[in-house]
C-alpha distance (Angstrom), angle and dihedral (degrees) to the residues before:
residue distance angle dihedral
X1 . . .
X2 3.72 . .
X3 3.77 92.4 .
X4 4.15 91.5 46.8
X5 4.02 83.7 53.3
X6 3.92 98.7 48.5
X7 4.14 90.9 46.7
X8 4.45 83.4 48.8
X9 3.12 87.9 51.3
X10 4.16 97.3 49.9
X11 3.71 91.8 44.2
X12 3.58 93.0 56.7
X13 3.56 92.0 42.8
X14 3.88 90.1 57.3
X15 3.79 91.6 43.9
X16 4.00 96.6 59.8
X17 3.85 89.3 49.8
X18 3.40 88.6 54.7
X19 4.00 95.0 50.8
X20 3.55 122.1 106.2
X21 3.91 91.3 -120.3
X22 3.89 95.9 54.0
X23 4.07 81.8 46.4
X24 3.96 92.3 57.4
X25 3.88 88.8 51.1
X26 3.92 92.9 52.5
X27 4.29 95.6 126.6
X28 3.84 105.9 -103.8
X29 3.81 100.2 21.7
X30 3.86 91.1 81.9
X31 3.72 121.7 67.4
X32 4.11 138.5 155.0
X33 4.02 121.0 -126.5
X34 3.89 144.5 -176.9
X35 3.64 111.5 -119.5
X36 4.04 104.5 -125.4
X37 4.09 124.2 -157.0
X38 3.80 120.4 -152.6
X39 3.67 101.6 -122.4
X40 3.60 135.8 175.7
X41 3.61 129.6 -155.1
X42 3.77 123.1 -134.4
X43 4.19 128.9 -162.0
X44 3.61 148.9 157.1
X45 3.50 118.5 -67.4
X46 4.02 89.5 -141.1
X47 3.39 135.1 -5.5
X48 3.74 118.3 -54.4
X49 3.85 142.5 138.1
X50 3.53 128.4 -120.4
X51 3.51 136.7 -103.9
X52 3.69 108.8 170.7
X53 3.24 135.5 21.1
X54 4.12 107.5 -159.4
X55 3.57 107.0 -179.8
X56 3.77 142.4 44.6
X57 3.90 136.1 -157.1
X58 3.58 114.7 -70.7
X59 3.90 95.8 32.2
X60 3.90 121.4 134.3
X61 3.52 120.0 -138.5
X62 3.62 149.3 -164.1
X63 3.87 122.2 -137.1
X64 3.79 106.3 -89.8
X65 3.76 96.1 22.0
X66 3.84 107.2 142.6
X67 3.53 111.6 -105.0
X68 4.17 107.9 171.7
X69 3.46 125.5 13.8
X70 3.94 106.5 -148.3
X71 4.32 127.4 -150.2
X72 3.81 97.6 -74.9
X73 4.08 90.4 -178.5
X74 3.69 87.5 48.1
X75 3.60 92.1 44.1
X76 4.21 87.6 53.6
X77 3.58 98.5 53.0
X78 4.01 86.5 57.6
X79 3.43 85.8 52.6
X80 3.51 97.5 52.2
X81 3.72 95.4 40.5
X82 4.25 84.5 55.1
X83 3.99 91.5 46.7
X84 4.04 90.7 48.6
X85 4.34 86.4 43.7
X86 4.22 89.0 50.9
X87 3.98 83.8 44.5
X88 3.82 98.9 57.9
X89 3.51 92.6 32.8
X90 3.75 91.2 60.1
X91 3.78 100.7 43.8
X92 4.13 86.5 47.3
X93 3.66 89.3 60.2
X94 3.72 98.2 41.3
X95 3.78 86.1 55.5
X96 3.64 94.2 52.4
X97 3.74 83.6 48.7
X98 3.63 98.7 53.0
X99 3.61 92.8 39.2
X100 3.63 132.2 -150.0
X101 4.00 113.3 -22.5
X102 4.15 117.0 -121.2
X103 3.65 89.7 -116.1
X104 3.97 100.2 45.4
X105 3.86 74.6 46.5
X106 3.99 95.8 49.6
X107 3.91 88.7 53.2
X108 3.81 93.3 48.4
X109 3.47 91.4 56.8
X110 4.13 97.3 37.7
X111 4.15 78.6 58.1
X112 3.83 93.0 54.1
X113 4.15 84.1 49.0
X114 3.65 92.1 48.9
X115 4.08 95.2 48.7
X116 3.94 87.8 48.9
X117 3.75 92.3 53.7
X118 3.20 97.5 49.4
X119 3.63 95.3 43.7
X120 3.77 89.0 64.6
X121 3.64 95.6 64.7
X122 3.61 99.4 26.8
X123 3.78 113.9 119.9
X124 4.25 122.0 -113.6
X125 4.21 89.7 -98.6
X126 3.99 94.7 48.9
X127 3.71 87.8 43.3
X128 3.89 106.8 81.7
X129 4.26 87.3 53.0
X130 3.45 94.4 48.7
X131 3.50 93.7 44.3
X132 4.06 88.3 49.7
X133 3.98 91.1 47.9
X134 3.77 86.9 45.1
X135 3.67 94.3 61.3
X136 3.72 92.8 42.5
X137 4.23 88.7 60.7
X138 3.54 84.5 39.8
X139 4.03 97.9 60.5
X140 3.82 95.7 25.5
X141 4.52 86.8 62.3
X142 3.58 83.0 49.6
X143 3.46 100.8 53.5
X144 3.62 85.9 50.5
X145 3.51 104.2 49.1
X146 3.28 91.5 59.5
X147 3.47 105.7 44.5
X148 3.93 134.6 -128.1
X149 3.83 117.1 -39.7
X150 3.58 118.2 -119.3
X151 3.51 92.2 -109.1
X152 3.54 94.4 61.4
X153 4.25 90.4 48.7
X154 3.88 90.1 52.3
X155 3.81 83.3 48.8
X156 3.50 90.0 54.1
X157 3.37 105.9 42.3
X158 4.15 88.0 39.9
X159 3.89 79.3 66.7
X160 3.87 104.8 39.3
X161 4.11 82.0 57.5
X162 3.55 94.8 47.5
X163 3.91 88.7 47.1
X164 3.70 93.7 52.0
X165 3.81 90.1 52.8
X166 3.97 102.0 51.6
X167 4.19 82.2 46.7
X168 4.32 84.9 48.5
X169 3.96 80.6 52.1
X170 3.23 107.1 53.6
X171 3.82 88.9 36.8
X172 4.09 80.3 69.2
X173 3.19 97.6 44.7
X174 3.92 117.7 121.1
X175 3.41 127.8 -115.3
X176 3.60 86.1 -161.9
X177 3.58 143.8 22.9
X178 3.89 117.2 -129.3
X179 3.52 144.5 -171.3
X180 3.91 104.9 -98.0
X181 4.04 92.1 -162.1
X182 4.14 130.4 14.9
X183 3.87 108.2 -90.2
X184 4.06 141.5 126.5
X185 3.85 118.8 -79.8
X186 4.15 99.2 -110.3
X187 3.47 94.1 -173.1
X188 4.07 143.1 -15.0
X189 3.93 111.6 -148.2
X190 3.61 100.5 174.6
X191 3.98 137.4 63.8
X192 3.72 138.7 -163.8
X193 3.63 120.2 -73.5
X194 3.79 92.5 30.1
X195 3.48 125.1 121.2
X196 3.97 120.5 -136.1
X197 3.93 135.1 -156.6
X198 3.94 115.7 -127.3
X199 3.49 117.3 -81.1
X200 4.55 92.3 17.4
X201 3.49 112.9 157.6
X202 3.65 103.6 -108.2
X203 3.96 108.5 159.4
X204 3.49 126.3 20.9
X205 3.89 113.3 -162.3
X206 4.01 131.7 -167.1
X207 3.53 126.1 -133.6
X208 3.38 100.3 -136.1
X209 3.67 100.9 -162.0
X210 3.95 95.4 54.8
X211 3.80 115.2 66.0
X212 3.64 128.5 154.9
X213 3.89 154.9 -173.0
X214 4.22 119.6 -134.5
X215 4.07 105.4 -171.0
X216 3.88 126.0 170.8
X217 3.90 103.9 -131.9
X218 3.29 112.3 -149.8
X219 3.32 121.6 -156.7
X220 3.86 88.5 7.8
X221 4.38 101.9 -124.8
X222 3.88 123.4 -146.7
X223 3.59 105.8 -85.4
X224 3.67 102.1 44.4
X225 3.49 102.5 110.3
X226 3.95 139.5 120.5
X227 3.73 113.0 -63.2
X228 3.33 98.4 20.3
X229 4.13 124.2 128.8
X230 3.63 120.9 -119.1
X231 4.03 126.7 -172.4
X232 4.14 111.8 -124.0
X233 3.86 114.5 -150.1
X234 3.48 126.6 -171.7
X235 3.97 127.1 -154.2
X236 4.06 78.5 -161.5
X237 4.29 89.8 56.2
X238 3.60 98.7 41.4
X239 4.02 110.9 -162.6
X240 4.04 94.5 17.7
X241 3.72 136.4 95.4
X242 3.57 143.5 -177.4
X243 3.29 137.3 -139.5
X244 3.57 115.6 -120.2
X245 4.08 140.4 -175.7
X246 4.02 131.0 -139.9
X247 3.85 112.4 -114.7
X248 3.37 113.9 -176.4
X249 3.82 133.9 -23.6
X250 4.07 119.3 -137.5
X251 3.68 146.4 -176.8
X252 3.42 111.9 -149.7
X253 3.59 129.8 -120.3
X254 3.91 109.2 -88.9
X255 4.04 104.7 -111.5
X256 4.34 113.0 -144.4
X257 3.64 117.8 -143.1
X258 4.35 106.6 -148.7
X259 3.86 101.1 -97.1
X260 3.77 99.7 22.6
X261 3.23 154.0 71.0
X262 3.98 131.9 -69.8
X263 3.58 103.7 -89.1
X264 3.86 107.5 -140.0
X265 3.93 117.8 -152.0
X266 3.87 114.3 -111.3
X267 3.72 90.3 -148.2
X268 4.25 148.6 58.7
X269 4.04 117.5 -120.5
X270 3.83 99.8 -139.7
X271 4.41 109.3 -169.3
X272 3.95 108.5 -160.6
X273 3.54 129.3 -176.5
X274 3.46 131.4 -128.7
X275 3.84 117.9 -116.3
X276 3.26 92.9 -175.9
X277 4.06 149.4 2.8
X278 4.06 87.7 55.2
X279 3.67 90.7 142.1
X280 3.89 94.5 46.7
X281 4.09 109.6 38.2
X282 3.61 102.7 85.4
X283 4.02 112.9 -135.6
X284 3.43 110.4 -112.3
X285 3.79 103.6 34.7
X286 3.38 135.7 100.1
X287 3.77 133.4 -97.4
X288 3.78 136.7 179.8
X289 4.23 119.5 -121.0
X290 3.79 124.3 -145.9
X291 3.52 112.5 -177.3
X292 3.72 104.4 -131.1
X293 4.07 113.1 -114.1
């Protein structure tokens, strides 16, 4: 009777390690994770203010669907105040180019003669601002008859190129801001009336058909390796899971602490991706990893 109880007792010994519950607790094949979007940030090009705001949080999207809709009269007046800049910039350096005209040069010089006549007869007090306005004339029809320096035509031209690019700019320049790719709106951080820097964060959007798990293994169990499938549960989905596949596995960069030593992570960063469930884990919260048998 004895020996009938000790063999029992075996058999059902061996049966529970073979159970799919005493499996999942196997150390190293069980693991928690943050459930990771792919997201993509969208801005302004340039500064601008907003007129419209034309989605909200939540919203799907196709690729190209209008998203903001910026100050178009605001965006004009820059235009206009580039197009008027290229304009003067142009016809500064084509006079520079051309050089003084003969008559512009003829009064120059009829102002020197004038100065010098009057200097003759001019009395010892008016003398010294004569004499000051005489040298003026004097330099300024020199100047002229010999035409701009090349300094001042590299100037010139420096800004007639620098023009014509702030006016190709704002020539570029969105009127509105759309979604470069089909996705979910993650977030909206801006609202009409506001103004925004270049390159602010206005949308965020979701890729809906990438979704993933980052989990710090530690210690790293046989099995986890690239390729390999991994259950996702969810406190959040109670009685589902979804299949998921191992990424990548990484060490971490060792962080150093001023006055000691590198401090070398004791565990491996694995990143798995969600087969399944994309449009019902929420991003942010926290699931629980089996690796599949």
């Amino acid at each position: 009777m004895r020996a009938m109880s000790r063999l029992a007792l075996v058999l059902g010994l061996a049966l529970a390690a073979c159970s799919p519950t005493a499996a999942s607790k196997t150390p190293g094949t069980r693991a928690h994770g943050v459930v990771v979007a792919k997201v993509l940030q969208l801005g302004a090009g340039a500064p601008t203010r907003v007129e419209r705001v034309l989605v909200t949080a939540g919203a799907k999207v196709e690729r190209d669907t209008p998203l903001i809709q910026f100050d178009t009269a605001w965006l004009a007046a820059r235009r206009a105040s580039a197009a008027a800049e290229v304009a003067r910039a142009t016809a500064e350096l084509a006079r520079l180019e051309k050089g003084t005209r003969p008559e512009e040069l003829r009064d120059l010089r009829a102002r020197c003669d004038e100065l010098a006549a009057r200097l003759k007869t001019a009395t010892d007090a008016e003398k010294p601002v004569l004499e000051a306005e005489f040298a003026g004339a004097e330099a300024r029809f020199g100047l002229a008859s010999k035409g701009a320096r090349k300094e001042e035509l590299d100037a010139a031209r420096a800004t007639v190129l620098a023009a014509q690019a702030r006016q190709k700019e704002l020539a570029l320049e969105a009127e509105e801001l759309r979604a470069p790719m089909p996705g979910l709106v993650h977030h909206v951080a801006i609202e009409p009336g506001a103004s925004v820097a270049a390159h602010e964060v206005l949308v965020t959007l979701r890729d809906p058909a990438r979704l993933f798990v980052e989990a710090d293994l530690a210690p790293l169990g046989p099995g986890w390796q690239t390729g390999a499938t991994v259950w996702i549960t969810s406190s959040l989905l109670s009685g589902q899971r979804f299949e998921g596949r191992v990424l990548e596995l990484t060490v971490p960069t060792p962080t150093t602490e001023p006055a000691r030593e590198a401090v070398r992570p004791t565990f491996v960063r694995a990143r798995i991706e969600a087969l399944d469930g994309r449009d019902l884990l929420p991003p942010g919260s926290t699931v629980e990893l089996d690796l599949a048998p």
